[in-house]
Each structure stands twice: as C-alpha cells, then as structure tokens.
N, C-alpha and C positions, 0 to 999 in steps of 0.2 A: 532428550537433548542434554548434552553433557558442556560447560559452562569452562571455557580455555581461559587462559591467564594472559598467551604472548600471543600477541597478533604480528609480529613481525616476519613470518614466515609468507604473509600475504605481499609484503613487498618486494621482495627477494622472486616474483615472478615475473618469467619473459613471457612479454607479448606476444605471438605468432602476426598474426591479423585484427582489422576492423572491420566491420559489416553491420546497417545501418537495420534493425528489424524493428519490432511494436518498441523496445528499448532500445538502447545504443549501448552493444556488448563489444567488449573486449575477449578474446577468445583466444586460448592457450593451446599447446601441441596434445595431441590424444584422437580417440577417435569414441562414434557415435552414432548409434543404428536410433532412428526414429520412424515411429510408424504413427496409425491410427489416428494421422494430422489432419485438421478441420480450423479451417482459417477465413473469417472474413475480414475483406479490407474495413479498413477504419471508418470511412465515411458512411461507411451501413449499421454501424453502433451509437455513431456519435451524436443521434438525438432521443437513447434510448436512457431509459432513468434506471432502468436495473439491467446488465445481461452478461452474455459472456462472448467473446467474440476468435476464442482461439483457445485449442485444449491438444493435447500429444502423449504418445506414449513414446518411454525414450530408456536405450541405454545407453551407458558409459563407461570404456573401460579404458584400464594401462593411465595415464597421467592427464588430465584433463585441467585444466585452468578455465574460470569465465569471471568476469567484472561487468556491473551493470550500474552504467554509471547516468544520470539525469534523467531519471523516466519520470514519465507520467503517470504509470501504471502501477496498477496494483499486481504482482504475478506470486500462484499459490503452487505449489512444488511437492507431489506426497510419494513417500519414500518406500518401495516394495522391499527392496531388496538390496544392501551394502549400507555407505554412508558417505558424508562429504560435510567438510570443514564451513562454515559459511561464516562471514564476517559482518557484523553492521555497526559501520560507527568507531567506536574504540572498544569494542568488545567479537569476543569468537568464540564459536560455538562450534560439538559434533552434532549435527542434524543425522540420526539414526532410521531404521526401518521403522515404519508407525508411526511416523513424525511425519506432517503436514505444516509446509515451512512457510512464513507468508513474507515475500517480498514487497515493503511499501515503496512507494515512489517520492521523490526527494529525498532518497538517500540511496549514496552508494553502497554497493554489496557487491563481496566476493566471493564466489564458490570454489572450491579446489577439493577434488576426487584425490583420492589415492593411488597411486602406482603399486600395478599388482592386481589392483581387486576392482570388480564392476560395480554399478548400482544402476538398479533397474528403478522408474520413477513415471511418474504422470504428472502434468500438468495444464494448468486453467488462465487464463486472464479475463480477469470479472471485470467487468466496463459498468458505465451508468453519472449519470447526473448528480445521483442521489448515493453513488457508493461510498466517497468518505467521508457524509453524514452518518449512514448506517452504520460502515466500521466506527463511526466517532461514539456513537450510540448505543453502541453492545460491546465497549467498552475494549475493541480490538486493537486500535492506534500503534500501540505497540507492545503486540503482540508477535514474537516470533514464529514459533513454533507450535503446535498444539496435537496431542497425542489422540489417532483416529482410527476405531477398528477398518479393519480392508474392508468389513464387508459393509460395512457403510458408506464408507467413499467410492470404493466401486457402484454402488449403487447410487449414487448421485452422480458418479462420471458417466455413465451409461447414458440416466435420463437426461444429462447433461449435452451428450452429442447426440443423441435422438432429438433433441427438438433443436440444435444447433444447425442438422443435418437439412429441418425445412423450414429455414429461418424468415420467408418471404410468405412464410402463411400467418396468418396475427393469431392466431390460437398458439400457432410453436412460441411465437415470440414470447406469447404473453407466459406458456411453460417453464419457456427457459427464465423468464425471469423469476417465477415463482421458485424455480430449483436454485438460483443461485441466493435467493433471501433463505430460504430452508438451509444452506449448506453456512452462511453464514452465522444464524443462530444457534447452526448444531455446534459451530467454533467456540461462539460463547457459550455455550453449557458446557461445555468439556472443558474449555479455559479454568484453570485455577489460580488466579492471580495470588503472587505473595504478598503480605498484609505491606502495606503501605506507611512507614511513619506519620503518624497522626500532623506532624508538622508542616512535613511537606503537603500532605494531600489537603491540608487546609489552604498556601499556598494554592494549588490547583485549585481550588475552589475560586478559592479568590482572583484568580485569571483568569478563569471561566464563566463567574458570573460580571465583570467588570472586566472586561477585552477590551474595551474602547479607550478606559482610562491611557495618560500616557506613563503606564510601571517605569522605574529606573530599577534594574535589576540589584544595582549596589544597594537601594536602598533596601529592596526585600533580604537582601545575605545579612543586611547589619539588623535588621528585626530579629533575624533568627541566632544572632550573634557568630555569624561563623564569614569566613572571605568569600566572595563571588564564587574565584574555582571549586572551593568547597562545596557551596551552594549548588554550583554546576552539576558538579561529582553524583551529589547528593539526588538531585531532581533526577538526573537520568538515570541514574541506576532504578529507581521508581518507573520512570514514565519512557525511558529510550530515548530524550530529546532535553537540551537544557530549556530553562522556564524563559528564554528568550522565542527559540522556538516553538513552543508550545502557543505560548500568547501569539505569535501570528498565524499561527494556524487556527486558532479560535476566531480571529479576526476575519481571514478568508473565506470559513466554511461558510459565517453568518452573511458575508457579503455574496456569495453562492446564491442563499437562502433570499437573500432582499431583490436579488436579481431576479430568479427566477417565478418570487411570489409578488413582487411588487411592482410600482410604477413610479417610484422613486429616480432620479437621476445617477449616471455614475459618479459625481459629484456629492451627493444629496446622501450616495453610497459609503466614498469613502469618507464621511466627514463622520457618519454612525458606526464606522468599525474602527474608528482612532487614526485615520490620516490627514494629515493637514494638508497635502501635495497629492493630488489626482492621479499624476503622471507618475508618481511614488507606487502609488496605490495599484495601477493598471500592470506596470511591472511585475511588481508582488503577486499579483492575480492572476498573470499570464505566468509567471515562473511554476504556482500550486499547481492551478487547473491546467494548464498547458493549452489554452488560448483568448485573447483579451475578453475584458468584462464585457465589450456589446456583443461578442460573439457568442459568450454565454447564452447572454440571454438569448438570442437569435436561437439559438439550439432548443432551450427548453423551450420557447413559444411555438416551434415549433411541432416539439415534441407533444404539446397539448393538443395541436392544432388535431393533429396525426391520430393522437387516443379519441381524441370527441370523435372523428370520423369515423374510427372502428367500433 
C-alpha cells in the first residue's frame, strides 16, 4: 500500500447510478465480470456472533468508480492482480496485488480503478454480534490494508465458501465462524502497526479505560499543549478517527457488551456508557450497530437461545 498526498481526484467523479446492496454504493461507468458469488440474505446472519454472509470473485477493467457510503458493514477486498486507489477519510491510498483492503463501516470510502488496466480481486463480508469487539481487540479498528500471501487467503476463501455453501447445517455454521476468527487473527499477526506517539496513545488510554466520563476535547488538546485541529491531525493519523470519535465508539461497543450480557435497562445502559439523554443514546446505537438497543438485544438472546439448542 502506497500512502497519496491529494485526495482531490476522488471528487472530480461522476456518478453513473444508485443501487441499494449489503452497503449503499455509488457506482461509476466501467465494466465487471463477477463470478463464484455466494450470498445470503441478511436475516439469516443477523443473530449469528461470528460469520460471513457474502464472499465473490470479481474483475474489473477500462474506468470503474465505486463509493460506499453509510454501511454497517465490515467488507474485506484481497487483491490478485492490478490495483485501485481507495480513499478513507482525508487520506488515499494505492491498494496493490497482495494487499487485503478492510473496509470499516461508518465511514465513507472510495475506490477508483484505473483506465486501461484490470484488477482481478476476491471478496468477504464478515457479519457477527461480536465482530467489532474482536476487530476492537486485535487491535484492527483501523487498520486498512494488510499484506497476505495468495496461498493463504485462498485457503481461507475456499474453506470460507465451503461451509458458506451449507450454511443451514450448525456444524458449517459453527466452521464458518471458526474460519472467519482464524482469518482475522491471521490480520493481526501480519499487521504491523507503526509506533504510536507515546502521547497520544496515552490519550487512547485514557478514553478507553474512562469512556463514560463526559472528555471535552479542548480540554485534552490544551494538556497536550497544541489546538484541537492539531490534536485532530494528530490522533488520526495514529488511530484513522479523531479522539471524539474514538471515545463514542468505545462507548457503543461497551453498551453492545451490557446489552447482550446483562439485564440492565436501556436507561440503566446509557447512563454507564456517558449519556445523560436515552433517546441520545438509542440514535448513537442505531447509527454504530445499525439497529436500536432492544433490538440488539432481541438478536443476541436469541442468538443464545439457538447455541443451547444445538
């Protein structure tokens, strides 16, 4: 992955069409042979705590544009053959052959192919209750890119749509989830993060273990002595999100976690993860997970209900 300076060439793109899929993509003129496509609908995932619910083989050639904007989802993209520009944030990137690109959700991202040249690619979307705990936990968050020998991701895409393929048997299910935790640990070993300003990451700390307090970000920028947007600059180049973001996403996960494991109210909920306002809180909750808190929990109890059975 090769690290761009001007993101401005992402705006300067025409839309062609809209089409509403697992994301909500924006989709530019070019064209696109997919094959080896394995898709279930959503309500056959959505009380599972690890899995994968859609994986494809695809090419792409001559001028292609995509934008992927408000997901819920997590989508991982691994690169055979060419390359494409990808954008997140206020930063862009060449995503190359060998590079295994991870698309997080809540945040926009643009891809743009080149004119001229294909790129042949695979890709996954990993579902689960528990999936951005465990990216939170192996230290993936934001992580973009991670460099993956073929014959190892081939080998996890394989057993990936093999038990994809009999997904209504609870042995495949229980496989496929076991293959998608295996592919994400194999991320983080291969991850090599760059050293972190001892400053900031003491910041993260400090948002991480004390999420509830109510931070005033001015005041964290003037400890460190430097302005907010500094501060801004500063944390995301680190972590890919400013420390405003960051601390509500620490807040969510944990409300996830009390939902799922507790018997707490959602009241009871948002007052332990720093909300003073419910109806604050259920927004925020529905915007991360992509459906309100009692529906959460409705999911995971159910989801137990389902594992005691089997």
């Amino acid at each position: 992955m090769r690290l761009l300076g001007d993101v401005s060439v992402f705006e300067k793109q025409k839309v062609a069409s809209l089409y509403k899929a697992p994301e909500t993509w924006i989709q530019g003129s070019g064209k696109a042979d997919v094959s080896d496509v394995l898709a279930l609908p959503e309500e056959l995932t959505e009380h599972e705590t690890l899995s994968c619910r859609y994986l494809t083989r695809s090419r792409v050639w001559n001028y292609f544009f995509q934008r992927r904007k408000n997901s819920h989802f997590y989508s991982m993209e691994y690169i055979y053959e060419g390359e494409f520009m990808i954008r997140s944030g206020n930063s862009a990137y060449i995503a190359e052959a060998g590079d295994l690109c991870i698309l997080h959700p809540h945040r926009d991202n643009d891809l743009l192919y080149f004119p001229g040249k294909n790129c042949r690619k695979a890709g996954i979307i990993p579902v689960g209750l528990l999936l951005p705990e465990l990216i939170h936990q192996l230290r993936l968050d934001n992580v973009l890119t991670v460099r993956v020998e073929q014959t190892l991701w081939d080998d996890l895409f394989d057993r990936l749509r093999d038990a994809l393929r009999c997904f209504h048997d609870p042995c495949s299910r229980r496989r496929l989830s076991g293959v998608v935790f295996e592919l994400l640990n194999l991320l983080a070993e291969l991850h090599r993060a760059d050293p972190v300003p001892a400053e900031i990451d003491a910041v993260r700390s400090r948002l991480e273990r004390n999420f509830q307090e109510p931070f005033r970000m001015e005041a964290l920028a003037a400890e460190l002595g430097v302005s907010l947007p500094t501060f801004n600059v500063r944390f995301r180049e680190s972590f890919g999100e400013t420390p405003y973001q960051y601390l509500i996403r620490m807040r969510l996960l944990h409300a996830a976690k009390l939902l799922a494991g507790s018997r707490l109210t959602i009241k009871e909920i948002s007052q332990l993860c720093g909300y003073g306002n419910p109806f604050h809180f259920s927004t925020e909750f529905s915007r991360f997970h992509g459906c309100p808190p009692r529906e959460f929990r409705r999911r995971s109890v159910n989801q137990r209900s389902r594992s005691s059975a089997e």
